[in-house]
PAVEX-65413 format. One line per 8 residues: number of its first residue (from 1); their letters; for each residue x, y, z of C-alpha. Coordinates in nm, 3 decimals, decimal comma, always signed. Layout:
! PAVEX-65413
NUM> a> X:Y:Z  ...
This chain:
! PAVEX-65413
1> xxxxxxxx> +8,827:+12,826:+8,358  +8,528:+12,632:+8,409  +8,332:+12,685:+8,760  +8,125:+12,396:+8,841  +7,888:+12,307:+9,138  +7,715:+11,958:+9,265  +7,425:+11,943:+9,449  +7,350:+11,623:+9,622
9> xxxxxxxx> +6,960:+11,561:+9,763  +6,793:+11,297:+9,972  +6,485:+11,266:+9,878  +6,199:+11,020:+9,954  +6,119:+10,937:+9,567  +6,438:+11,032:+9,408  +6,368:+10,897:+9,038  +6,059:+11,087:+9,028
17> xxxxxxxx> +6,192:+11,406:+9,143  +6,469:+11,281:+8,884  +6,237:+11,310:+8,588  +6,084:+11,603:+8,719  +6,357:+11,836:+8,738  +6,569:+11,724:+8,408  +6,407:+11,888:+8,156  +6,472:+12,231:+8,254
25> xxxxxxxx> +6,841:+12,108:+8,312  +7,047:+12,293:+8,030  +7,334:+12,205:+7,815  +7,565:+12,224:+8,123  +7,359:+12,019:+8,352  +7,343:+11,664:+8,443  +7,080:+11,495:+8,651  +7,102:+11,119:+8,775
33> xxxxxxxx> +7,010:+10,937:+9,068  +7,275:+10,825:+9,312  +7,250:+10,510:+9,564  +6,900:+10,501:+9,539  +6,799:+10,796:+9,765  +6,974:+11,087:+9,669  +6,929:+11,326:+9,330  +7,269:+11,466:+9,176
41> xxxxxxxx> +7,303:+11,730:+8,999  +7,650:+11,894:+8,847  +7,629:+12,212:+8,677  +7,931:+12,371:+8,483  +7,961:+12,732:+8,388  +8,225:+12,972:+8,244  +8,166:+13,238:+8,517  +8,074:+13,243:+8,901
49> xxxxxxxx> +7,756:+13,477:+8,858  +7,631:+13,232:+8,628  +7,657:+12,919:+8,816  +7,493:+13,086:+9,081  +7,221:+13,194:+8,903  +7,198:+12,846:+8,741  +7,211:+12,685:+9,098  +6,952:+12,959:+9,228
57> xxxxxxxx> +6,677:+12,818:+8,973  +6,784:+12,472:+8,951  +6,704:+12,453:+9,419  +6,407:+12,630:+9,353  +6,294:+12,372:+9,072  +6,443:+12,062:+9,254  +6,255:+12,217:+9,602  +5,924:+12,245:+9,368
65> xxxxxxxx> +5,935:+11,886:+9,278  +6,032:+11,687:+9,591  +5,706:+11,903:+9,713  +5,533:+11,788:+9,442  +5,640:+11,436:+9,490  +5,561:+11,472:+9,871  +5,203:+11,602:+9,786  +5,132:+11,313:+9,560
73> xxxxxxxx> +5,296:+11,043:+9,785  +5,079:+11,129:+10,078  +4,757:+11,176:+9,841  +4,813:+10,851:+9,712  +4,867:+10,715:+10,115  +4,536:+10,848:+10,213  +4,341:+10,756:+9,902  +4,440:+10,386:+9,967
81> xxxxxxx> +4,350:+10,384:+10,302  +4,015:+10,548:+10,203  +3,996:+10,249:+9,961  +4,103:+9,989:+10,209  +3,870:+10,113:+10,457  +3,580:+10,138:+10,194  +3,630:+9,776:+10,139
């Protein structure tokens, strides 16, 4: 029997954190972006230890990248107002 799990995000740039998260996705995983705001991910495996696990380092990569994302969202805020005010 196949376990499975779906974790559902809101995110403030969800294709980004998209991108950044699917290529550590494995056979069993798929990433998309859902309604424009949220990143969904579905993971299947054939035993509940491994799901967990799988779930375990797929929140800790997903929590990396909407960081990430964050970081270089705000970056990019303050560098055009440095720019704007430079002007």
């Amino acid at each position: 029997m196949t376990r499975t799990a779906t974790v559902r995000t809101e995110v403030a740039d969800p294709e980004l954190v998209a991108a950044c998260v699917q290529p550590d996705n494995t056979t069993e995983m798929t990433t998309e972006v859902a309604d424009g705001s949220a990143v969904v991910t579905r993971i299947e495996r054939e035993d509940t230890a491994g799901l967990q696990s799988t779930v375990d380092d797929y929140v800790v990569n997903l929590t990396v990248a909407a960081e990430v994302a964050e970081t270089a969202r705000t970056a990019a805020a303050v560098a055009d107002r440095h720019t704007t005010h430079q002007s």
